[in-house]
N, C-alpha and C positions, 0 to 999 in steps of 0.2 A: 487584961486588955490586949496586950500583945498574940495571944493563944486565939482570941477569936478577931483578931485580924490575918491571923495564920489562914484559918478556916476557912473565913470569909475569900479569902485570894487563893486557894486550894477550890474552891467549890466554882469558883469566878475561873479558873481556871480548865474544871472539870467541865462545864456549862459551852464554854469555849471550843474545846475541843470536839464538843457532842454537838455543837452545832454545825463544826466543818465535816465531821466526818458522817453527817446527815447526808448535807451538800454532795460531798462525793462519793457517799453509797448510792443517791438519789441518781445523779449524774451517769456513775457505772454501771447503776440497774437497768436503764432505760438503754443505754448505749449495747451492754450484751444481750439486754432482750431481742430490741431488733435489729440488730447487728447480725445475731446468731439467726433469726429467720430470714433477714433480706438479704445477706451475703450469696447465700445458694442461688437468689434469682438474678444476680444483680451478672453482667455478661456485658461482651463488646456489642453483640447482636441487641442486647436489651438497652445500651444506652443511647445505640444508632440507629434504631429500629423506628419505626411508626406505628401504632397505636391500631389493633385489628381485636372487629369483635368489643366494642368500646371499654376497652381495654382489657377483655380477658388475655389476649395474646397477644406478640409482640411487642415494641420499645418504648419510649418515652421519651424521645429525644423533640417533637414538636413541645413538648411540655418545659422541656431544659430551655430551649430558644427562646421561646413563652417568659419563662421564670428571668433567664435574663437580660431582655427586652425590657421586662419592668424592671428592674434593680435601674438596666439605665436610664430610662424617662423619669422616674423618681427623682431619682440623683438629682438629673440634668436641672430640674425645676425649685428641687428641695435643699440640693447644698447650699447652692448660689446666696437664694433669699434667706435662709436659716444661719450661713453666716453672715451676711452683710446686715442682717438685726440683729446678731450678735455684737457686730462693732459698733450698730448704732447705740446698743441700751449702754456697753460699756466706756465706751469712749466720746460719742455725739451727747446721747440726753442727758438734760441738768436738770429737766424741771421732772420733781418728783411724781405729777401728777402722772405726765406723759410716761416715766416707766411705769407706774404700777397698772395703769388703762393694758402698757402692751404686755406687760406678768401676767396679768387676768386674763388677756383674753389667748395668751400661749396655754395658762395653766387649764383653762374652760377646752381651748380647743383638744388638750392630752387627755381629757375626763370623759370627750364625746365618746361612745361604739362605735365600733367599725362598722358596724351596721348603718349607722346613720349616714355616716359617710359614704357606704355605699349608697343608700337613698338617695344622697343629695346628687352624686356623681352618674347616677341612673336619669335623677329628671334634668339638671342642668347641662351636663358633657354628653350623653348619650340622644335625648331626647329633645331638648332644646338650643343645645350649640350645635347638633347634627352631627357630631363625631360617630355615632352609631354603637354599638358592642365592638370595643377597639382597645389595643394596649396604649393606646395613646390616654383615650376615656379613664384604663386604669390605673396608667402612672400618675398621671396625675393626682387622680384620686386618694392615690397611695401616698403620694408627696403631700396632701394638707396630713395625712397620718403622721408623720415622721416629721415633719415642720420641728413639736416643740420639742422633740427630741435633740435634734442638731442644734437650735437655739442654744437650750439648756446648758450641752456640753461644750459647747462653745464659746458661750458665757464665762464659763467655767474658769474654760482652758485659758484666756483671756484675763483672766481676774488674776492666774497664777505669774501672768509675767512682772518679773518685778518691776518700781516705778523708776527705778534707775537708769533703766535700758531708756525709756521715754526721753526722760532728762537728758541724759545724753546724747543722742539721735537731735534733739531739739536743739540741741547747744552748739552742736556741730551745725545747726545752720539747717539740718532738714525740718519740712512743713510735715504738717499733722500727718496729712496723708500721706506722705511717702513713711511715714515713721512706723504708722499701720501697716503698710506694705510689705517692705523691708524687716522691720524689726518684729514688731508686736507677733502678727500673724504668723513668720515662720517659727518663732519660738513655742506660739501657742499650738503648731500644727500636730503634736501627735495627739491633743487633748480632741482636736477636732478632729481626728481620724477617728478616735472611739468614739465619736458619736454618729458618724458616718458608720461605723461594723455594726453599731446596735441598728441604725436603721436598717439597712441591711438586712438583719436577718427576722426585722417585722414585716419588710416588704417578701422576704420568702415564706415566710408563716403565714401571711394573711389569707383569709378566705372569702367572706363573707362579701366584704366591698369589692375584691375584684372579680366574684362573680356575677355581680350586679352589673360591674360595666364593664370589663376585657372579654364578658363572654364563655363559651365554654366549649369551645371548636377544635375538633382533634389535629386540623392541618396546621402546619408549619408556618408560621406568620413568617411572612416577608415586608412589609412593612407596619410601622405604630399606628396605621389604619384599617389592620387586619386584629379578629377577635383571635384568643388564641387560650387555650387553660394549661394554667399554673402547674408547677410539679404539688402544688398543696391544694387546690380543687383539685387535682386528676386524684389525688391520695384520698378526700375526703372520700369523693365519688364509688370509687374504690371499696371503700371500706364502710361506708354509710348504706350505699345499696345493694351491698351484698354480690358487688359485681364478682371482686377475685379477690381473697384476702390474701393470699401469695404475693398477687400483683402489689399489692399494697404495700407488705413489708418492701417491697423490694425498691417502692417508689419512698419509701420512709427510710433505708437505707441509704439512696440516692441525696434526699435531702440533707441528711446529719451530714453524710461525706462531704455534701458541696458548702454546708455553712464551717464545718472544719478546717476546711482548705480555705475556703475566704477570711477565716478571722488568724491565721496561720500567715497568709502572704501579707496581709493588713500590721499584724504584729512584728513580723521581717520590716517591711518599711516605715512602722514607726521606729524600730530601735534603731534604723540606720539613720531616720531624720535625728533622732534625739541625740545619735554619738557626733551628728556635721554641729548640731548649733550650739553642743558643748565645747566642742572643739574652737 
């Protein structure tokens, strides 16, 4: 018996390892691939540049502006509501009914395509609220994407604070809601930063819905009422029409770098929030 529980946790072992070191063959393959192509293109001229020849030559820097324009209209719309239903489902609802109506219709809205949701954010933001082809029309649109995400990890992060911290806060004489404020929320805040990097880097990946409503306009948006394309349409484009696959790797280089650096600085401030509220 003991021999083939030996085996059994040798094999559970071996299974283990051959799954991480998938993960980060998979990970390093993708990374030197087009690392090793888009390095050569990637220049100060190429990321201050402007887009000539629809994109065969020149930079991609309306595309950066572009790209992070929508991370911030998403946000501005997506944190706020994704957590404050995050405090509602864990802290406010008691009647079971009322969580599981708003589970279903989080878990309904995480199963939609992006596609649909461009659909909807084409006829309603674009077409009938008059916003027109705008970053406005696509943060948004981005934000119902990323909604149950931030929920989820929120929920999460929320569920992890212990009940003692409440107790306490309550004992001492503070009301619900400063307890939430005070207590619960900055404890639960690096769980909420991960679910803010994961959006994040589905609002830099997306394609499909925000070309439906942000448009696909090589200038330099100056305001969330200008159309403007993505560092991820300007790549699709790129590389789907055979415009310059050079240009391509070097706009997929661009991207990997700027989601590295975002979940790098995200990772610095959650370990700093996590050593104050240990402290």
């Amino acid at each position: 018996m003991k021999i083939i529980v030996l085996v059994e946790e040798k094999l559970a072992k071996i299974f283990l390892w051959a799954s991480v070191l998938i993960t980060i063959g998979s990970l390093l393959a993708i990374m030197i691939h087009i690392l090793g192509q888009g390095l050569a293109v990637v220049s100060w001229d190429f990321l201050t540049g402007s887009s000539e020849d629809m994109g065969r030559r020149g930079g991609i820097f309306p595309s950066i502006v572009t790209t992070l324009y929508l991370i911030g209209v998403s946000l501005a719309f997506a944190a706020p509501v994704g957590v404050l239903s995050a405090v509602f489902l864990t802290e406010y609802a008691s009647k079971k009914r009322i969580i599981g109506a708003i589970k279903f219709a989080t878990e309904t809205l995480a199963g939609i395509p992006s596609i649909i949701f461009g659909l909807f954010g084409f006829a309603f933001l674009v077409i009938f609220m008059g916003f027109s082809w705008s970053i406005l029309s696509g943060g948004i649109t981005v934000a119902l994407m990323i909604l149950p995400t931030i929920i989820r990890t929120t929920e999460e992060a929320i569920k992890t604070v212990p009940k003692i911290y409440r107790e306490g806060s309550l004992a001492l004489g503070a009301t619900k809601w400063q307890t939430i404020c005070r207590i619960v929320l900055p404890t639960a805040l690096p769980g909420i930063f991960t679910g803010i990097i994961l959006s994040i880097g589905r609002v830099v990946g997306e394609t499909a819905a925000i070309l439906l409503t942000a448009g696909n306009s090589l200038n330099i948006p100056t305001s969330v009422m200008d159309p403007g394309r993505s560092l991820s349409i300007h790549l699709y484009l790129l590389a789907f029409e055979g415009v310059s696959l050079r240009m391509a790797y070097g706009t997929a280089t661009v991207l990997i770098l700027l989601i590295l650096v975002i979940n790098m600085a995200a990772n610095i401030l959650m370990n700093k929030m996590a050593s104050k509220t240990s402290m």
